[in-house]
Structures are given as C-alpha cells and as structure tokens.
C-alpha positions as CSV (number, residue, x, y, z in Angstrom):
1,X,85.1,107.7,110.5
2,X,88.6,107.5,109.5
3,X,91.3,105.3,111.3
4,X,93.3,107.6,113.3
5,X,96.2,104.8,113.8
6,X,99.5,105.8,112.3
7,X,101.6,103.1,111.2
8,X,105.7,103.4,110.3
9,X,106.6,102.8,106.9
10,X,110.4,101.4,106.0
11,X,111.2,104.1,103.0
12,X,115.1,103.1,102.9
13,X,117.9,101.8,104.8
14,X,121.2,104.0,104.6
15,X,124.3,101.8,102.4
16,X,127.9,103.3,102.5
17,X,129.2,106.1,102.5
18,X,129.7,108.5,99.3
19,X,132.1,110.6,99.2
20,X,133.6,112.9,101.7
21,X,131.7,115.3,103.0
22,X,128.8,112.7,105.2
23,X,126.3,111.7,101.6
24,X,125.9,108.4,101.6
25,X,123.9,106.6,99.1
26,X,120.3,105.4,100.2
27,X,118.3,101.7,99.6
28,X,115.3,103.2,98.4
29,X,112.1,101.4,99.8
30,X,109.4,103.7,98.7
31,X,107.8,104.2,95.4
32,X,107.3,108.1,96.2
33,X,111.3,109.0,97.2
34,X,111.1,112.2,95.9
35,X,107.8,112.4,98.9
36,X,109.7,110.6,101.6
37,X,113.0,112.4,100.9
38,X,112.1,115.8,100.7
39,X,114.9,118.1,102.1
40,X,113.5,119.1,105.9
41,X,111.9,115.3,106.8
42,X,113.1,114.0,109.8
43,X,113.5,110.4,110.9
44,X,113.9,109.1,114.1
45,X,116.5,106.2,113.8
46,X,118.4,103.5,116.4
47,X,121.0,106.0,116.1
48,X,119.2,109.0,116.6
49,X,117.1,111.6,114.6
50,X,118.2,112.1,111.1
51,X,117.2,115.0,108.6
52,X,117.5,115.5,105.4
53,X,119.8,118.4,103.7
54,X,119.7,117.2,100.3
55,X,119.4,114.4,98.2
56,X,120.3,114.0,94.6
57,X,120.3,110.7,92.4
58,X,123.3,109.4,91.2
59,X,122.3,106.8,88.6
60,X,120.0,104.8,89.7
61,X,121.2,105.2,93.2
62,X,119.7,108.2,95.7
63,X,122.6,110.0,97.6
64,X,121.2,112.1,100.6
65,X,122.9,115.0,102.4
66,X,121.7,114.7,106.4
67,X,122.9,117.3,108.4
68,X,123.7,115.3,111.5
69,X,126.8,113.7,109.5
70,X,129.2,116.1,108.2
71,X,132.1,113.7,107.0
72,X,133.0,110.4,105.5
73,X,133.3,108.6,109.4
74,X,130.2,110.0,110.7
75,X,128.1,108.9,107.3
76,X,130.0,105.4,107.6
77,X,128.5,105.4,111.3
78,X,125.2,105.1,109.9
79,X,125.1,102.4,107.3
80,X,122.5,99.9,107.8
81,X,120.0,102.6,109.7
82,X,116.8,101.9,108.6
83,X,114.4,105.1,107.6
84,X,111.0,105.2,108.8
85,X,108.0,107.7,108.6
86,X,104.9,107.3,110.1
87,X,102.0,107.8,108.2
88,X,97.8,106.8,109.3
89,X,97.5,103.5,108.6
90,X,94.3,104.2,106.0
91,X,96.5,106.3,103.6
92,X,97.1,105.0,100.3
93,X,100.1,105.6,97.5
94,X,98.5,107.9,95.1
95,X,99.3,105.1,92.4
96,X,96.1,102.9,93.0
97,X,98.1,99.8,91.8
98,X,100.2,99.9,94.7
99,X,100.1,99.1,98.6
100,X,101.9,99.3,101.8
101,X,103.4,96.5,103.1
102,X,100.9,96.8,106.4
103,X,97.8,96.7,104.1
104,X,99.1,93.2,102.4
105,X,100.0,91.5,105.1
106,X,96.8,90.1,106.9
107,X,95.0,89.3,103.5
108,X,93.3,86.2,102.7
109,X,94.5,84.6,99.4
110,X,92.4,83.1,97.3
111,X,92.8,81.7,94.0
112,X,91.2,82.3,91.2
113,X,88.8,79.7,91.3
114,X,87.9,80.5,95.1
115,X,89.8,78.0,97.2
116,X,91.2,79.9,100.1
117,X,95.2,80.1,100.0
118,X,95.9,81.3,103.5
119,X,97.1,84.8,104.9
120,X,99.6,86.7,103.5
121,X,102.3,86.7,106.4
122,X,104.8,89.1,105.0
123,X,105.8,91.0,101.8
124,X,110.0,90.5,100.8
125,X,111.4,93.2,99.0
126,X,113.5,91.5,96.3
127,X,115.6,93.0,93.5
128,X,113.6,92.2,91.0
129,X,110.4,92.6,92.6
130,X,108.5,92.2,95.6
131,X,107.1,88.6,96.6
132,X,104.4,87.9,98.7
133,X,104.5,85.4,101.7
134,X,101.5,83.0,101.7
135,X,101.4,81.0,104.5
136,X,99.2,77.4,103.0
137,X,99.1,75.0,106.0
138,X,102.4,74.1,107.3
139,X,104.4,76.0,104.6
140,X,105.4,79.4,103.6
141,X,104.4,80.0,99.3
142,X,106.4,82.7,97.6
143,X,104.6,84.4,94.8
144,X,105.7,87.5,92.8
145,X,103.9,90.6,93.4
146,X,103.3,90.9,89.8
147,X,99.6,91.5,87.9
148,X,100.2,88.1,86.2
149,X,100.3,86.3,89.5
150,X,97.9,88.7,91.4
151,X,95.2,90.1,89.3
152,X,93.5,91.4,92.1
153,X,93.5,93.0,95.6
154,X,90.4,94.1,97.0
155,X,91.6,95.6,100.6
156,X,87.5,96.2,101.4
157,X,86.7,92.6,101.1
158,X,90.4,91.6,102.7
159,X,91.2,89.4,99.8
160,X,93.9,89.1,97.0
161,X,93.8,86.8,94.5
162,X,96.2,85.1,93.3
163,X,96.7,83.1,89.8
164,X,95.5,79.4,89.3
165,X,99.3,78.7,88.1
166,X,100.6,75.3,88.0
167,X,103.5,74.6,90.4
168,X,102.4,77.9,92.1
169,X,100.2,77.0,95.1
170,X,100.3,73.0,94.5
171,X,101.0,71.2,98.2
172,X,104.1,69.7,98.5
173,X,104.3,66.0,97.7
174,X,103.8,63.6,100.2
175,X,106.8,61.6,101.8
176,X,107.8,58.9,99.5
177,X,106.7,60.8,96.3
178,X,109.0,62.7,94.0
C-alpha cells in the first residue's frame, strides 16, 4: 500500500527584486524548476499565497512573474519567502540519482567497510554542492553529497554509504593530542 503522507518540499526562496514590474529573481532549490515553477502552481507562503504568472531564466538565475506582486515594492516585500509544495512523501525525482531532503535525513551511514557512521541529521544546500550531516557520537561530520564520497544509497534498507576516506569520518583527537 502506498504512503499516503504528503511531505513539503523547499523548491526556492524568493531573492530581490528584478526589475519593475514585481519579477524578482528566485534561489532555485529543486532539480525539476521547470516542474515546481510551472505558470498556475500556487504556494502557500508566511506572507500569503503566491502563484506563479511566469517565469523565465535570466542567466543562470530564474526570474518569476507572481501575480500577487505587481511592482518593484510589493516584489521587494517578499524577499526571503521560502517556496514550498507538498508532495507524498514516497515520490521520487524522476532522476534515480537523486533524493529529497526528507528521504536522507533518517539514514544510517555506514562506511564502506560496514562500521556504522550514525544518522544523517540534515542535508545543507551549499553552492557548490549539497553536504550531508552525519551525526558520529558527540559530533556533527560534513561530507559532500558527491558519488566519490557516497557510492551508495539504498532507501529500502535505510542505509547510505559513505567512502572509507582518510580524514573523512576519523574521531577527533583526544585532548592533549594534535
């Protein structure tokens, strides 16, 4: 039976303003904008509901059109509004390399020998890539969400496995040591 939860997905946060006439250009959060920014989709924000009237990609930047701001004031009103959509928490991205945050965090690490790392507490969105958060006894361990560092997730099994690197998972030295 499928799992009938619906989760909320963070697809963008709104930046400045662009423009005039209300655009304003978009943090893009999703691997499937052209999906989650589809003129018509509606988000319900902090600051009320948003659609969508246009979008159009300016560089490597996304400028969207909603119709609830019509000028450069109201689109500056609405900088730092995080966009959501709510989606059932067993959908996947098409691409099957790739995961939603909620399906990440929760995993057990383990490395590639076996040892278990801990639970993935949370996935950082970086600029240059995403990072997962490991949490390994009293510490938080950072590694990059690349294939080089984790060659595998298995979300049927609740594992992902991540490279035997040196300096990577190590504990941290003991008072007194360098």
């Amino acid at each position: 039976m499928a799992d009938s939860r619906m989760v909320e997905l963070l697809v963008g946060r709104v930046g400045r303003a662009h423009g005039l006439k209300g655009d304003v250009a978009v943090d893009v959060r999703t691997d499937e904008p052209d999906r989650r920014f589809a003129a018509g989709t509606t988000y319900d924000t902090a600051r009320g509901r948003l659609t969508v009237a246009s979008t159009a990609w300016h560089g490597q930047r996304l400028v969207v059109s909603f119709h609830e701001a019509s000028d450069r004031a109201a689109a500056d009103g609405l900088r730092g509004v995080e966009l959501r959509v709510a989606v059932p928490s067993d959908v996947r991205p098409d691409d099957p390399d790739e995961f939603y945050d909620h399906q990440l965090v929760g995993l057990t690490a383990c490395s590639e020998s076996g040892e278990v790392v801990g639970p993935v507490t949370d996935v950082l969105h970086l600029p240059a890539q995403d990072v997962l958060v490991i949490r390994r006894g009293s510490r938080d361990v950072l590694v990059p969400f690349v294939c080089e560092l984790v060659p595998a997730v298995d979300l049927t099994s609740g594992q992902v496995v991540v490279a035997d690197q040196p300096g990577l998972l190590e504990d941290e030295p003991a008072e007194g040591e360098a």
